[in-house]
N, C-alpha and C positions, 0 to 999 in steps of 0.2 A: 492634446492627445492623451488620454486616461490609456493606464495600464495597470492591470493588476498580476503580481508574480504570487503563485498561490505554492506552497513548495508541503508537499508530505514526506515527514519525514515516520516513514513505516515503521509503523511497531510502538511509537515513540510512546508508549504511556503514562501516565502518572499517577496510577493508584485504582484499587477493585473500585467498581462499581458496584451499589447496592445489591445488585442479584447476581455479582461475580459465586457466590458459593454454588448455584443452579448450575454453574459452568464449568463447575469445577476449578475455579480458580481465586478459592478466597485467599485472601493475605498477598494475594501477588502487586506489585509494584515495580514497572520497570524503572522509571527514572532511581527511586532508591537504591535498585538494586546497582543500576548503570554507578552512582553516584559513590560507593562503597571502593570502586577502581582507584589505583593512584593517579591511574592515566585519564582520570575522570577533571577537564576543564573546561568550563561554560564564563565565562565571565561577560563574554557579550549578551547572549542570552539571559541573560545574571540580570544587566544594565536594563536590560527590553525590561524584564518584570518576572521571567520564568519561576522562581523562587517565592513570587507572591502569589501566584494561582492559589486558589481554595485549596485545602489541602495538601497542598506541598510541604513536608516538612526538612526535607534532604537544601542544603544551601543555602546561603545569605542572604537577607531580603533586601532591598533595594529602596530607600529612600525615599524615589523620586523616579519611578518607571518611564521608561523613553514610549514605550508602547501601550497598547489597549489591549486587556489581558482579561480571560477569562476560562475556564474548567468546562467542559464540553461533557457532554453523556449522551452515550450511544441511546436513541431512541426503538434503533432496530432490534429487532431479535437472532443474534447473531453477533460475530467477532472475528468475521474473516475482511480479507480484504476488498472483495468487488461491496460488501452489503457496506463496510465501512467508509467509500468511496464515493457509491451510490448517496449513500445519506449525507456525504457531504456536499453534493449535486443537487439534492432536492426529495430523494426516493427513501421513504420511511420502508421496509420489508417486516409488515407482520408477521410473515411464517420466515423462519430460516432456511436457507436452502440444503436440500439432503446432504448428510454425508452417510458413509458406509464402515461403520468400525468392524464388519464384518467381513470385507472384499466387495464386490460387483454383485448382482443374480446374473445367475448361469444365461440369461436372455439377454441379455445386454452383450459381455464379454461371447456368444454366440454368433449375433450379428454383427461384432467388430471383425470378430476371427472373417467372417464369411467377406465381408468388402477387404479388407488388408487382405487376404489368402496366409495370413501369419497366426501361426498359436498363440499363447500370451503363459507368460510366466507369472509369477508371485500374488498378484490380485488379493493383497492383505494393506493396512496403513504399515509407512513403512518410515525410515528415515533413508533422506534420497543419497544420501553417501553410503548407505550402511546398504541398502538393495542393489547399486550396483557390486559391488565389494561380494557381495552374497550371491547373486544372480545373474553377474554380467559374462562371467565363462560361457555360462549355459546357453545364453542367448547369443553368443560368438560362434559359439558352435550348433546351434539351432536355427538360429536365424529369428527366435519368436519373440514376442516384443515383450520388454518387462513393463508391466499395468501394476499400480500401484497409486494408494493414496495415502488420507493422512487425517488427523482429527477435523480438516478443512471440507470444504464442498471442491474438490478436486479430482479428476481422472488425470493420472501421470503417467507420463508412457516414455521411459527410456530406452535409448537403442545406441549403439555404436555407429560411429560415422560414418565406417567403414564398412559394417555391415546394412544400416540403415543410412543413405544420403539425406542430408538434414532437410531440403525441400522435400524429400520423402516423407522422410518422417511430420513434416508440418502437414502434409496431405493426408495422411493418417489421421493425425490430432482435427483434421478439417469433417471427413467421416466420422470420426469419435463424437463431434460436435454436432452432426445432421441424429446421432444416435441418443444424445444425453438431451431428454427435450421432457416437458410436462412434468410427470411425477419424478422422473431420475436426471432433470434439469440443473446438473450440478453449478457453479458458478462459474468454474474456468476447468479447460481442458488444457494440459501444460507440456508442453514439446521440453522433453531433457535430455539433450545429446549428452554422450560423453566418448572421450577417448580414452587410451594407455592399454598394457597388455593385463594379464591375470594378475592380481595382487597390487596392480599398481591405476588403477579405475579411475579415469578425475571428470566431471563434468566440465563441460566446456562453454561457456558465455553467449551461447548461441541458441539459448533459453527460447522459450514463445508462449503466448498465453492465448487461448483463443475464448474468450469469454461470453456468457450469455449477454444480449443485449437489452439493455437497461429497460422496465418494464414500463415505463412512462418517461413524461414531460422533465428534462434534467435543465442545469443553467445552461449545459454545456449548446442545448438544443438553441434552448432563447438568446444565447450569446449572438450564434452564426448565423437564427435568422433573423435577426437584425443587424445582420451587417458585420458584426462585431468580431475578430480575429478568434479563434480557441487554437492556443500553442501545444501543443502534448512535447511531455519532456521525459523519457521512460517510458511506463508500462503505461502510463497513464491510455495511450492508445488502444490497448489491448483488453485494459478493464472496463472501457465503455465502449468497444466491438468497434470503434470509431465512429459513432453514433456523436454527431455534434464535433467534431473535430475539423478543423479545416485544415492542419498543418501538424507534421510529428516528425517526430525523433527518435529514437530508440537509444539506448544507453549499455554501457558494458559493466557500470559501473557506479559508485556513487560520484567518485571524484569527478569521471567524465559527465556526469547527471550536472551538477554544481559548475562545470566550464561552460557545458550549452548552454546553462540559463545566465551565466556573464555574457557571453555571446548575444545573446538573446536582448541582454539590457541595452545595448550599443547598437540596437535595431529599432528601426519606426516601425509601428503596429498599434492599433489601437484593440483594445481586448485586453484577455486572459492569456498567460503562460501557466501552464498547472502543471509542476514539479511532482516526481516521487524517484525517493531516493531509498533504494528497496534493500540496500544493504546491511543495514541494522535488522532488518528482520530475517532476510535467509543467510547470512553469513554468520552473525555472532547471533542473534534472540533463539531463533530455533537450535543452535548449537551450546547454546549456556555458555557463552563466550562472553563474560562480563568484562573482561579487559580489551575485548576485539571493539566491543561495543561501543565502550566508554574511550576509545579513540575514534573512530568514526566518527561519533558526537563532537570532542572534541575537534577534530579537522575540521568538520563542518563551521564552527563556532566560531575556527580561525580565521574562516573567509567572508563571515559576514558583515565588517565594515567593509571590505572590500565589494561585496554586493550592494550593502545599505547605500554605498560610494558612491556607486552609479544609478540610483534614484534618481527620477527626473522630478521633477513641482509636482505633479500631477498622478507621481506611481505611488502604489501601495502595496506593500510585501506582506504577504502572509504566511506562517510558519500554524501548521497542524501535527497532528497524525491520524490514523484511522483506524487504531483500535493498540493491545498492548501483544508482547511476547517476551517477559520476563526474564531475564537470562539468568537469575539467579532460585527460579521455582524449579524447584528441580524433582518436583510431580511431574512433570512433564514439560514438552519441548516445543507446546505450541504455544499459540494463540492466547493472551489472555485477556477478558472479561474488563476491560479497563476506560476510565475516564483519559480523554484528553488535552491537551493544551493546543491554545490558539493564542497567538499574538499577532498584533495588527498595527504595522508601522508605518509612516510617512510624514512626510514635509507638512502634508495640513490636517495629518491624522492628532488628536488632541489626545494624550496618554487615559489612561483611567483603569477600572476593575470593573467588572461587569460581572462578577462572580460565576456562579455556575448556571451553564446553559443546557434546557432541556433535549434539545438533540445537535446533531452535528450538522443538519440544515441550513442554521444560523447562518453557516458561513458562507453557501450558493446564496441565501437571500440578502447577503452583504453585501456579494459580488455583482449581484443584479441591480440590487439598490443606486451602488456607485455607479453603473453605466444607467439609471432610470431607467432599470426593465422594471416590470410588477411580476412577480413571482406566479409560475403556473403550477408550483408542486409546496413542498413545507419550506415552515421556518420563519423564522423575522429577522430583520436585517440589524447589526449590530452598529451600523455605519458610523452611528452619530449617540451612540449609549442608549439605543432604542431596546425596548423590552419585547 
């Protein structure tokens, strides 16, 4: 019974890619920056090879790698998370998907007002702590929904719980969604409830993502029609519209992200579990939280013999990410333009360096590989130090 646990750990980058300057993000490096923390400890990651990737120069290199390690490059045009995902899947995106550093056009924000019957506040890129904090009175006492994005392909719509009931508000973001199609086909339309009174705004965990659905052929497709289990573990569900998914989970968090897929390991399934662990990027990356950061990583790092533990003969763990968000660039608080790291572990996986790989495909045509599918979309299978 083959199992593959595939885990994104969001944001996780390690270093600009060649045309990061186009993006505005030259010089950025989240692993360095994470790595600069005191509370910055990877020693198991350390052991897999993470320190010997191409390019890495932050950490201790590792003698004798337990894992099969290699530098990833976004092939897509783009650096958010569904395009990041997507091309881990199978799906190159030639055009990136819109974003708006302007606000919405007056026709869009038109025809949401007219289906909701609600006005809409703010409609600028925002930071989602810092708009409700700004905005969230108005719309207590208005009732109008705060609409806001962000240097992302994103429509964000927060509301209070109390004044918007959170299935409300998901049926909103579900209209938003029949609204952002074709040319204003943003990636994901994002339900942010929040609670507390004036002055005191907190978001609450009860997040949604309703995303476009994948433009083609993904693994996740050819996994389940052959048979084959797709686990979603987080968001994972929401960024591929559940398109190929046979089974999900939703997460509150990282910690709880990392107990499901224990959970998970102590289950018969033959297939994919495919992890995303989204806290390194909307908690500490988008926040320049370098010390938030570089603990997370570390937690994570502490539970991975405990994961590797429960490996069966037959499983193989994969540790990615899907694009970077720097916590210490402090040009800005998104998204950044970055290579990433893949490591590939198991009982009869044979360690080695594969260096750098031309897109992030690789890793769906890996995954296909090991179950003997033949790939419907990009990439080559790394399986076996395959080029």
């Amino acid at each position: 019974m083959k199992r593959v646990f595939l885990i994104v750990l969001d944001s996780f980058g390690i270093g600009e890619m060649e045309d990061a300057a186009a993006y505005g993000d030259k010089g950025t490096n989240t692993l360095r920056s994470v790595s600069s923390s005191s509370y910055f400890h990877m020693p198991n990651m350390g052991k897999m090879g993470l320190f010997n990737i191409d390019g890495v120069t932050c950490g201790e290199k590792e003698a004798e790698p337990s894992a099969v390690i290699a530098r990833m490059k976004e092939a897509s045009k783009g650096k958010d998370t569904t395009i990041g995902h997507w091309e881990i899947a199978g799906i190159i995106s030639k055009r990136p998907l819109p974003t708006y550093p302007d606000g919405f056009p007056g026709e869009i924000l038109e025809a949401f007002s007219e289906k909701t019957g609600r006005g809409v506040l703010c409609n600028r890129p925002y930071s989602g702590t810092e708009v409700i904090k700004d905005y969230g009175q108005e719309h207590v006492e208005t009732g109008k929904l705060i609409v806001y994005t962000s240097a992302d392909s994103v429509f964000q719509i927060a509301a209070h719980e109390d004044v918007v009931p959170v299935e409300t508000l998901y049926e909103y973001c579900r209209m938003a969604r029949e609204i952002l199609k074709g040319e204003h086909g943003v990636g994901r339309v994002i339900a942010r409830p929040f609670t507390g009174k004036d002055g005191d705004y907190v978001r609450t965990p009860r997040r949604h993502d309703f995303s476009l659905q994948p433009p083609g052929v993904t693994m996740l497709d050819q996994l389940s029609a052959a048979g084959r289990d797709v686990i979603s573990i987080g968001k994972i569900q929401d960024i591929f519209a559940g398109k190929g998914i046979t089974e999900y989970t939703y997460t509150k968090g990282n910690e709880e992200g990392i107990d499901r897929t224990l959970a998970y390991l102590e289950k018969d399934f033959e297939g994919l579990c495919f992890v995303n662990l989204v806290d390194y990027d909307m908690l500490y990356g988008h926040r320049n939280d370098i010390d938030g950061y570089a603990k997370a990583l570390s937690y994570f790092d502490g539970k991975l013999p405990e994961i590797c533990g429960k490996l069966r003969e037959d499983d193989i763990l994969m540790l990615t990410a899907d694009h970077g968000c720097d916590p210490g660039y402090t040009v800005s608080t998104d998204h950044s333009r970055e290579h990433t790291p893949f490591l590939m572990y198991g009982k009869k996986i044979a360690p080695g360096n594969l260096g750098t790989r031309d897109t992030f495909a690789d890793i769906g045509a890996t995954v296909l590989d090991y179950f003997g599918i033949r790939p419907e979309s990009a990439g080559t299978s790394m399986l076996y130090g395959g080029e």
